[in-house]
mmCIF file as Biopython writes it, N, C-alpha, C and O atoms, coordinates in Angstrom:
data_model
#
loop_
_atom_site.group_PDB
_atom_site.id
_atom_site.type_symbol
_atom_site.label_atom_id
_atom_site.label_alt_id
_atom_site.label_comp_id
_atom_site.label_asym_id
_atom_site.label_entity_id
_atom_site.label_seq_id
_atom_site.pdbx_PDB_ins_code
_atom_site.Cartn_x
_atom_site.Cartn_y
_atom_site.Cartn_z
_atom_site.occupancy
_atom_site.B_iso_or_equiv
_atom_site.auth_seq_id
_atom_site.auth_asym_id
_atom_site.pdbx_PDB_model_num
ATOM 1   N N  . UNK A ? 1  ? 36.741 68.182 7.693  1.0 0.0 1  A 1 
ATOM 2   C CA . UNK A ? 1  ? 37.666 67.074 7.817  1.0 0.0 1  A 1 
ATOM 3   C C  . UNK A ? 1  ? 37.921 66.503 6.427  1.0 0.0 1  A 1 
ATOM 4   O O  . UNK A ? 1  ? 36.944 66.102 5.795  1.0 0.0 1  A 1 
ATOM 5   N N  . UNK A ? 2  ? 39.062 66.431 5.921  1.0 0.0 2  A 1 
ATOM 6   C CA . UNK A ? 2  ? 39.234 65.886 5.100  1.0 0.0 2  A 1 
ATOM 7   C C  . UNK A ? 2  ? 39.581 63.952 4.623  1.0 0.0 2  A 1 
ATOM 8   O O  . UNK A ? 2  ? 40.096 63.174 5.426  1.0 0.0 2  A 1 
ATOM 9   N N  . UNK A ? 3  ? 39.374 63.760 3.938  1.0 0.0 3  A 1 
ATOM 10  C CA . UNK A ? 3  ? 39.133 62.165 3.754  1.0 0.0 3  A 1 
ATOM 11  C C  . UNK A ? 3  ? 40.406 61.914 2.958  1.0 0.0 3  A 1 
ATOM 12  O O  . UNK A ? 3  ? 40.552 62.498 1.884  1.0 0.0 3  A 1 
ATOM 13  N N  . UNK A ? 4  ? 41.672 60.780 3.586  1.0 0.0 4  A 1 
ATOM 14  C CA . UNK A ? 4  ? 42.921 60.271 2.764  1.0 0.0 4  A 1 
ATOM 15  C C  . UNK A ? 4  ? 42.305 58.910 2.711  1.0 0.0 4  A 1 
ATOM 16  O O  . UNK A ? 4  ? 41.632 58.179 3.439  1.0 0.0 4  A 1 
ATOM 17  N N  . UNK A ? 5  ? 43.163 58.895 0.795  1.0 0.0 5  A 1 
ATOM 18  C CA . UNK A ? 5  ? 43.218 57.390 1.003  1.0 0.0 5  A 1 
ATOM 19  C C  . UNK A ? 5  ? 44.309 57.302 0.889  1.0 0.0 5  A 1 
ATOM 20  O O  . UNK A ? 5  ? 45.030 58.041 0.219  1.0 0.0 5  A 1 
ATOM 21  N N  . UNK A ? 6  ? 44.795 55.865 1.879  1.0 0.0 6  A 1 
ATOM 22  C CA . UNK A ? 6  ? 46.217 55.261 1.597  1.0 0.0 6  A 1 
ATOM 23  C C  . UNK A ? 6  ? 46.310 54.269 0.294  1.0 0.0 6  A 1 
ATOM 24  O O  . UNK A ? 6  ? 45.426 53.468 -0.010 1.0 0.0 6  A 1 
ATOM 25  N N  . UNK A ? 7  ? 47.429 54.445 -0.360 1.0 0.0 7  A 1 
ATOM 26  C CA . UNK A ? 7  ? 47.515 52.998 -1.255 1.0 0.0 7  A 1 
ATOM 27  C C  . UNK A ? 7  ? 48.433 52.446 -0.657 1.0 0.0 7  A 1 
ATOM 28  O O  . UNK A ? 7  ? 49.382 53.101 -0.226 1.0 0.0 7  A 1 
ATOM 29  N N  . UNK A ? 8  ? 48.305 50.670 -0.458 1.0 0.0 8  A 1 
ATOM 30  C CA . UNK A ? 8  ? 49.306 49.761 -0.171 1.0 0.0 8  A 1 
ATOM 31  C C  . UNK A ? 8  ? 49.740 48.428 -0.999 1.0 0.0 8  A 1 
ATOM 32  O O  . UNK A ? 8  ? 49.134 47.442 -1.417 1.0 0.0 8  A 1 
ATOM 33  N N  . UNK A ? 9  ? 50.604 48.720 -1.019 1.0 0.0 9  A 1 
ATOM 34  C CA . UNK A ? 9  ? 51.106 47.618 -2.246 1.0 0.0 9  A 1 
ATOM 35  C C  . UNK A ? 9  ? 50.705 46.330 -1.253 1.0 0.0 9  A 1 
ATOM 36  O O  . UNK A ? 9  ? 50.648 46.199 -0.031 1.0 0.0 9  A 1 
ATOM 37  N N  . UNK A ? 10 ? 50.463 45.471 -2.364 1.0 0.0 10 A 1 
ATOM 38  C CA . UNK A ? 10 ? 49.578 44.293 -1.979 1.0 0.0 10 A 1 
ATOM 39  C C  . UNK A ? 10 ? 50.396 43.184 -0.388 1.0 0.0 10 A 1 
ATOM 40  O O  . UNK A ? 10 ? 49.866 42.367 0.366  1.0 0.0 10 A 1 
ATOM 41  N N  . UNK A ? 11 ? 51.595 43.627 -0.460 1.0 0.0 11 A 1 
ATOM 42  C CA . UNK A ? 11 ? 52.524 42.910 0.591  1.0 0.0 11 A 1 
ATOM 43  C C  . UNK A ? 11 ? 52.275 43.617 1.692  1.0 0.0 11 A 1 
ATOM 44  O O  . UNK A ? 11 ? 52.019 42.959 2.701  1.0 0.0 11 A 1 
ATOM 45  N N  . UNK A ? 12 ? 52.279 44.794 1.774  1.0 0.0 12 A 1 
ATOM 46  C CA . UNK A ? 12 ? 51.774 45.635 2.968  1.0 0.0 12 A 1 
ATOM 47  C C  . UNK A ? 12 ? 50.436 45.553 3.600  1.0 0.0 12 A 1 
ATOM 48  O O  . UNK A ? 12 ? 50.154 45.924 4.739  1.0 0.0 12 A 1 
ATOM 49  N N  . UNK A ? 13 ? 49.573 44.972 2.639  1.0 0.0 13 A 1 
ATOM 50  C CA . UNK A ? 13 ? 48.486 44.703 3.036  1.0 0.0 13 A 1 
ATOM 51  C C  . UNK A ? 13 ? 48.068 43.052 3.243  1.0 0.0 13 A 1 
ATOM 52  O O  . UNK A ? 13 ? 47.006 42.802 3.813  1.0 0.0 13 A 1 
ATOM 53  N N  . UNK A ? 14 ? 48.707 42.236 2.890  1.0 0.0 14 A 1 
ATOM 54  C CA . UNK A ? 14 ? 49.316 41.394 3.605  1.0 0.0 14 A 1 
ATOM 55  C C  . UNK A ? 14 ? 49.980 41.216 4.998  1.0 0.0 14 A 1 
ATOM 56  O O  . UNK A ? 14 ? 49.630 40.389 5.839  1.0 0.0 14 A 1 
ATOM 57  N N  . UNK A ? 15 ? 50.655 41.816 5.076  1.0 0.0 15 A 1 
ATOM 58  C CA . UNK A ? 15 ? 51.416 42.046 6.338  1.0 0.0 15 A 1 
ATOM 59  C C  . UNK A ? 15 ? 50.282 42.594 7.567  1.0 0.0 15 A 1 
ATOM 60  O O  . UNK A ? 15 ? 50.081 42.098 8.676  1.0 0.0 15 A 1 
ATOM 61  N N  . UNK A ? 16 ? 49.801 43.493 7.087  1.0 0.0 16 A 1 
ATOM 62  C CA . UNK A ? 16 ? 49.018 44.854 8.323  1.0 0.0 16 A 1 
ATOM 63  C C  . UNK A ? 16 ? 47.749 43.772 8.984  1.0 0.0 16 A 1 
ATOM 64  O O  . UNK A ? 16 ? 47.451 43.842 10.176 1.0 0.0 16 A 1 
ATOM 65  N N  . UNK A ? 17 ? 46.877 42.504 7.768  1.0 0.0 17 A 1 
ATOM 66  C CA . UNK A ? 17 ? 45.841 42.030 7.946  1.0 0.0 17 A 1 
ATOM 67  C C  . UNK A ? 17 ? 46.688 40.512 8.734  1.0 0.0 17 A 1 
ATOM 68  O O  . UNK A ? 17 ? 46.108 39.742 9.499  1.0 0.0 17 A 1 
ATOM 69  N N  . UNK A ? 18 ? 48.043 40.395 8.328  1.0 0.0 18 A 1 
ATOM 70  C CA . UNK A ? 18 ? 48.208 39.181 9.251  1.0 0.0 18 A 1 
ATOM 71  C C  . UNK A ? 18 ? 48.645 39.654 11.060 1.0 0.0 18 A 1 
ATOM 72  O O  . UNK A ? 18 ? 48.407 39.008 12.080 1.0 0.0 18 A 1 
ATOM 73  N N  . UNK A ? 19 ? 49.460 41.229 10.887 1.0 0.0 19 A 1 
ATOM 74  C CA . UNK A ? 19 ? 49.372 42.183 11.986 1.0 0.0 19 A 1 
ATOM 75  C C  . UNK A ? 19 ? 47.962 41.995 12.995 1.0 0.0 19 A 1 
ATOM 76  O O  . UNK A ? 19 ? 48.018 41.864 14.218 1.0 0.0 19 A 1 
ATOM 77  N N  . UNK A ? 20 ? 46.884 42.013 12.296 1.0 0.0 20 A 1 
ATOM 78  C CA . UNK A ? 20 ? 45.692 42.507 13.202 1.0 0.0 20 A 1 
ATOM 79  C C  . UNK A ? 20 ? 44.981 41.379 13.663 1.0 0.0 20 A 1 
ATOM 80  O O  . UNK A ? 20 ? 44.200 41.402 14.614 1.0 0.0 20 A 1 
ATOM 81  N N  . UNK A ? 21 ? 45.381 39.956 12.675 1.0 0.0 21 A 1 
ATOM 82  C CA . UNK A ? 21 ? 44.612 38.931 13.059 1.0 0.0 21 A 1 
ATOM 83  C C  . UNK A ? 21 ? 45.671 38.328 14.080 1.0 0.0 21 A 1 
ATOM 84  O O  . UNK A ? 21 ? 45.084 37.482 14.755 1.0 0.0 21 A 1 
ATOM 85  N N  . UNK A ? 22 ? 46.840 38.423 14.408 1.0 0.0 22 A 1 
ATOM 86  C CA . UNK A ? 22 ? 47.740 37.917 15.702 1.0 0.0 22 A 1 
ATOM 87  C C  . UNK A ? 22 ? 47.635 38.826 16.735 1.0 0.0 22 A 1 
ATOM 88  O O  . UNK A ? 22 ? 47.923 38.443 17.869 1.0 0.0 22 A 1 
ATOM 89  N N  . UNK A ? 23 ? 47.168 40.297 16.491 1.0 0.0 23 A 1 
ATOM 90  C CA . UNK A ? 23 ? 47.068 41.158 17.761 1.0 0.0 23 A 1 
ATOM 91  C C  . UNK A ? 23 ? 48.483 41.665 18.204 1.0 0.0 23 A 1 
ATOM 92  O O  . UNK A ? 23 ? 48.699 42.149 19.315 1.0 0.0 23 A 1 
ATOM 93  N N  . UNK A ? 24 ? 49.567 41.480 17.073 1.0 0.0 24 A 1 
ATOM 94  C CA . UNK A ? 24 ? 51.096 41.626 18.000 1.0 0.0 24 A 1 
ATOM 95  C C  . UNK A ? 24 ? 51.245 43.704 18.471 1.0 0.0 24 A 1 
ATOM 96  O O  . UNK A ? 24 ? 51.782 44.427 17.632 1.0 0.0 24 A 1 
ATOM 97  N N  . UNK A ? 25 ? 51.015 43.975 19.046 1.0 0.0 25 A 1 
ATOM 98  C CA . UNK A ? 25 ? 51.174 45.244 19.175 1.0 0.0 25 A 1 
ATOM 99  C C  . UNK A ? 25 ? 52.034 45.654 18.916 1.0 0.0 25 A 1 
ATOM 100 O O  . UNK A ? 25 ? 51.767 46.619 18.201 1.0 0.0 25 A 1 
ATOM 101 N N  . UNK A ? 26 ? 53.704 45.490 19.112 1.0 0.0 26 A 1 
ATOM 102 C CA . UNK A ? 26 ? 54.949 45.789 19.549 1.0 0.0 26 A 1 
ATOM 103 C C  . UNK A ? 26 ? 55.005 45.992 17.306 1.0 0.0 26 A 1 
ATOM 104 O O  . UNK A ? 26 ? 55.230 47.073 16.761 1.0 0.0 26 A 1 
ATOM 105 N N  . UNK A ? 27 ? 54.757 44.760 16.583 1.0 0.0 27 A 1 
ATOM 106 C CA . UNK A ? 27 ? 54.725 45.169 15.458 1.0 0.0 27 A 1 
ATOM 107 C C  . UNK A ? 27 ? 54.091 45.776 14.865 1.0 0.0 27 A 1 
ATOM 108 O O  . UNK A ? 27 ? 54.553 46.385 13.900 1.0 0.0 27 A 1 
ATOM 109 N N  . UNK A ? 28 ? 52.768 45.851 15.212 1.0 0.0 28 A 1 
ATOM 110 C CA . UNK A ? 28 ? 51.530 46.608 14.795 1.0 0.0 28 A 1 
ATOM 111 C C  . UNK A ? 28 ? 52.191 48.088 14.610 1.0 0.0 28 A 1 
ATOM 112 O O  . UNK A ? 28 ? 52.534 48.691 13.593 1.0 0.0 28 A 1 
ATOM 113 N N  . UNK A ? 29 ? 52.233 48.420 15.926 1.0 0.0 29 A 1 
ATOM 114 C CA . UNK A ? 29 ? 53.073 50.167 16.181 1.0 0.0 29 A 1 
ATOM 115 C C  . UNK A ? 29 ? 54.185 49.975 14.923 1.0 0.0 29 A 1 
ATOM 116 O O  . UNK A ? 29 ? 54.103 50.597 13.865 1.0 0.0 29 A 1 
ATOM 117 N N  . UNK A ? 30 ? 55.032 49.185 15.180 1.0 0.0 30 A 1 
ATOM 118 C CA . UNK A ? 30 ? 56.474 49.679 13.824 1.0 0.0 30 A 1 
ATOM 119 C C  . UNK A ? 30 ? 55.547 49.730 12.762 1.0 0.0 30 A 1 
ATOM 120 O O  . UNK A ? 30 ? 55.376 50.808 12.194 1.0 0.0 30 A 1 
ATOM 121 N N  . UNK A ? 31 ? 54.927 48.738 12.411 1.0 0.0 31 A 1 
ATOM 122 C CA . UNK A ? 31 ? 54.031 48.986 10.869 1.0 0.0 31 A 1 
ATOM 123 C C  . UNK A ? 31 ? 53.663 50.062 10.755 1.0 0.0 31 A 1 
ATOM 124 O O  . UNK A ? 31 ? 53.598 50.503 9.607  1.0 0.0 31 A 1 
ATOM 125 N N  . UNK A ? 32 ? 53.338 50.782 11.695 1.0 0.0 32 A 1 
ATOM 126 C CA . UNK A ? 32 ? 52.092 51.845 11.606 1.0 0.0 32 A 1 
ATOM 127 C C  . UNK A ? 32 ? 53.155 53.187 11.695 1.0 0.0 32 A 1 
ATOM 128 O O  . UNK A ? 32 ? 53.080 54.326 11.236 1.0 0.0 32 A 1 
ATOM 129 N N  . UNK A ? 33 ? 53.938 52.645 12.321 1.0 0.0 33 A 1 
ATOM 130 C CA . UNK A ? 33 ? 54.841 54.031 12.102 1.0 0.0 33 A 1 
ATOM 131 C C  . UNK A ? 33 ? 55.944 54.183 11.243 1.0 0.0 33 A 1 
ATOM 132 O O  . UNK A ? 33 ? 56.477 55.225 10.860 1.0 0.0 33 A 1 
ATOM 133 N N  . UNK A ? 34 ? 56.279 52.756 10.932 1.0 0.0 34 A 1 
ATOM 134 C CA . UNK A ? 34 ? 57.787 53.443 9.924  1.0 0.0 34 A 1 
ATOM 135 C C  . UNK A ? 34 ? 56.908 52.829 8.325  1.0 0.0 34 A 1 
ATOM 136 O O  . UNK A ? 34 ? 57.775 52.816 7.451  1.0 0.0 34 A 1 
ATOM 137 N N  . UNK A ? 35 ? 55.634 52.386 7.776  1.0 0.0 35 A 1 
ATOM 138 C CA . UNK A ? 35 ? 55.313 52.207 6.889  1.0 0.0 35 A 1 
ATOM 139 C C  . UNK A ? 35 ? 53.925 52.956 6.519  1.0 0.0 35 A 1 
ATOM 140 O O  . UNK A ? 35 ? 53.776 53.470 5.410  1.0 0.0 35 A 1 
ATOM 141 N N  . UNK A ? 36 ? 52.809 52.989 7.624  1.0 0.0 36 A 1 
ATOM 142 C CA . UNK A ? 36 ? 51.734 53.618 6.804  1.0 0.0 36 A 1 
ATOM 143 C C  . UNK A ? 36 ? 52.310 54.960 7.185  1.0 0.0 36 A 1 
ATOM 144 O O  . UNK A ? 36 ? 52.599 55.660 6.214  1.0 0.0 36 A 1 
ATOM 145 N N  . UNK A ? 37 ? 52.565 55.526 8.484  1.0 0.0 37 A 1 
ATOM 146 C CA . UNK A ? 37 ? 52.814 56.962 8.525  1.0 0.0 37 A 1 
ATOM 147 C C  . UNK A ? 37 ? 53.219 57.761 7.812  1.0 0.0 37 A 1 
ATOM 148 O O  . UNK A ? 37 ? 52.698 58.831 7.498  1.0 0.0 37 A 1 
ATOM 149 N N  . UNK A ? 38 ? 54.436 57.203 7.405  1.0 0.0 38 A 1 
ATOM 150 C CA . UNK A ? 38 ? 55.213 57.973 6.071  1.0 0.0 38 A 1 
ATOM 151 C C  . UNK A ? 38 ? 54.009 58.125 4.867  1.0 0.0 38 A 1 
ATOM 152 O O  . UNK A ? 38 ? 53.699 59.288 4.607  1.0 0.0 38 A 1 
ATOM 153 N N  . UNK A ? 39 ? 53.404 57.196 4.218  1.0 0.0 39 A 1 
ATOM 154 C CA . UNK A ? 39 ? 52.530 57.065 3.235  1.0 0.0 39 A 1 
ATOM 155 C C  . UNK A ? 39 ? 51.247 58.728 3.582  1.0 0.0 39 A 1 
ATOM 156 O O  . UNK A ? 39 ? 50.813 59.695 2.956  1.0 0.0 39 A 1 
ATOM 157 N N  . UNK A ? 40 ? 51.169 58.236 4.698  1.0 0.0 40 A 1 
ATOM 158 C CA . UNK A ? 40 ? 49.865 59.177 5.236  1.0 0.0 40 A 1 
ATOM 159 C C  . UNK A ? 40 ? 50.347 60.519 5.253  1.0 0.0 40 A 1 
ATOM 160 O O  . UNK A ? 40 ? 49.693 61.452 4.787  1.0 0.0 40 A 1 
ATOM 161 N N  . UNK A ? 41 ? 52.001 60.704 6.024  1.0 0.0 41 A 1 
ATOM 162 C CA . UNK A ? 41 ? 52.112 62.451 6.106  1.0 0.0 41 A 1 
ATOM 163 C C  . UNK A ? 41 ? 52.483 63.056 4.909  1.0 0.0 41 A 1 
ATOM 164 O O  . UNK A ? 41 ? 52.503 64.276 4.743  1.0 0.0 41 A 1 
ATOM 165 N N  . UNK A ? 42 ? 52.857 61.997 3.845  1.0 0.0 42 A 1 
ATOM 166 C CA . UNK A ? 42 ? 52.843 62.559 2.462  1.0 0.0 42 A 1 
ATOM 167 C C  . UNK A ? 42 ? 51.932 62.765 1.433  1.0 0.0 42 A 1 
ATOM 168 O O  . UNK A ? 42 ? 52.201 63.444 0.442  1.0 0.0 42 A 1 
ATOM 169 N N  . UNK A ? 43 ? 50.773 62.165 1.634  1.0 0.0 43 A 1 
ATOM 170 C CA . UNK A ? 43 ? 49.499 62.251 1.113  1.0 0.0 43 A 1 
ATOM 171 C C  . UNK A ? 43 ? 48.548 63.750 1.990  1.0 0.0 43 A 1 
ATOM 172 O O  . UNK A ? 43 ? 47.713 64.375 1.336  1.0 0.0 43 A 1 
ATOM 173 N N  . UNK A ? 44 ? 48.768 64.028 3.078  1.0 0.0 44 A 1 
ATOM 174 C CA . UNK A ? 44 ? 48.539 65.320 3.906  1.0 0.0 44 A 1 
ATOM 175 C C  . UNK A ? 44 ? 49.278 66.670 3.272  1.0 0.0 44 A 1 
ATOM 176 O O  . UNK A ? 44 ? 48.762 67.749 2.979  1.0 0.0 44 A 1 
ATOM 177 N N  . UNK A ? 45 ? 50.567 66.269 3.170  1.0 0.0 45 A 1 
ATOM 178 C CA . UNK A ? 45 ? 51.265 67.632 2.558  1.0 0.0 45 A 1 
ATOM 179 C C  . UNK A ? 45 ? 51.214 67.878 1.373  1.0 0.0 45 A 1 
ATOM 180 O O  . UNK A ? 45 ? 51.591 68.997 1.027  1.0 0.0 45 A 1 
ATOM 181 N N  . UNK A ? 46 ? 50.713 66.883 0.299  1.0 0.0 46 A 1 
ATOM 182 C CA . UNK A ? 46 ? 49.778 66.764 -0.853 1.0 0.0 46 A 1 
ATOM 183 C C  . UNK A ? 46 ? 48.295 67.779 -0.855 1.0 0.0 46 A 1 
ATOM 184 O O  . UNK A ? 46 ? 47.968 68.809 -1.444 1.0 0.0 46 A 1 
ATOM 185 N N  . UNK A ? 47 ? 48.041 67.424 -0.471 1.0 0.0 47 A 1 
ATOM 186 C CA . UNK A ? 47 ? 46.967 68.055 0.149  1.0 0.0 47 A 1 
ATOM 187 C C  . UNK A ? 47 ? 46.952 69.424 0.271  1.0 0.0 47 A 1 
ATOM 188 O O  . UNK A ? 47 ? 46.278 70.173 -0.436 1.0 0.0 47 A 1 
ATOM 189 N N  . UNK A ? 48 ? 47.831 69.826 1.336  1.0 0.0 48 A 1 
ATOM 190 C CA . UNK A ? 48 ? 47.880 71.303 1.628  1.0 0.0 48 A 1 
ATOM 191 C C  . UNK A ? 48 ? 48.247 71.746 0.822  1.0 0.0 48 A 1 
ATOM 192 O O  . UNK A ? 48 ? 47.983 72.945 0.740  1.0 0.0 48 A 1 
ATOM 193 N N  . UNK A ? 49 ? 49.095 71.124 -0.323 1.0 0.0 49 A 1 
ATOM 194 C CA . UNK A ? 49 ? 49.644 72.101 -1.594 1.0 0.0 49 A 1 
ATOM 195 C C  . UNK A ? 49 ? 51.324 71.751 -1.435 1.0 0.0 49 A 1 
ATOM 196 O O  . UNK A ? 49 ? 52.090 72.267 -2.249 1.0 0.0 49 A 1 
ATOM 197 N N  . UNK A ? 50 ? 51.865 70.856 -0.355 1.0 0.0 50 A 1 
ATOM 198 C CA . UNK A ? 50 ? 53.311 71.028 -0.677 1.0 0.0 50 A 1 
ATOM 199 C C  . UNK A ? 50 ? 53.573 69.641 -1.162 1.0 0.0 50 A 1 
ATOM 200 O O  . UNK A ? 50 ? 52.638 68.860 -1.342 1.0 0.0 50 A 1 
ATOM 201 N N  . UNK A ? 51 ? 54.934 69.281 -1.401 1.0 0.0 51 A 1 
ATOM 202 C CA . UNK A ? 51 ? 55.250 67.996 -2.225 1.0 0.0 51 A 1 
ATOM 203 C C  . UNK A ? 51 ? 56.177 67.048 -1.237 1.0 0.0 51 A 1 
ATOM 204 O O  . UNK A ? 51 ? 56.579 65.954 -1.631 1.0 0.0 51 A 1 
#
């Protein structure tokens, strides 16, 4: 298994920790999908060798 790290610019991480302390799900999911995901499947194809 391999180990990613994400980097998040300091507003994103702002955002994700005020995300988790309200519990909003409905935003939680968009965060998680139209901001860390992208971050994450490009750090993966890094990985395997593509760009």
């Amino acid at each position: 298994m391999k180990k990613i790290f994400i980097v998040l610019e300091p507003e994103e991480l702002v955002k994700l920790q005020d995300i988790l302390l309200e519990h909003d799900t409905e935003e939680a999911w968009n965060f998680l999908q139209f901001t860390l995901w992208p971050k994450i499947k490009k750090e993966i194809s890094c990985l395997d060798g593509r760009k």
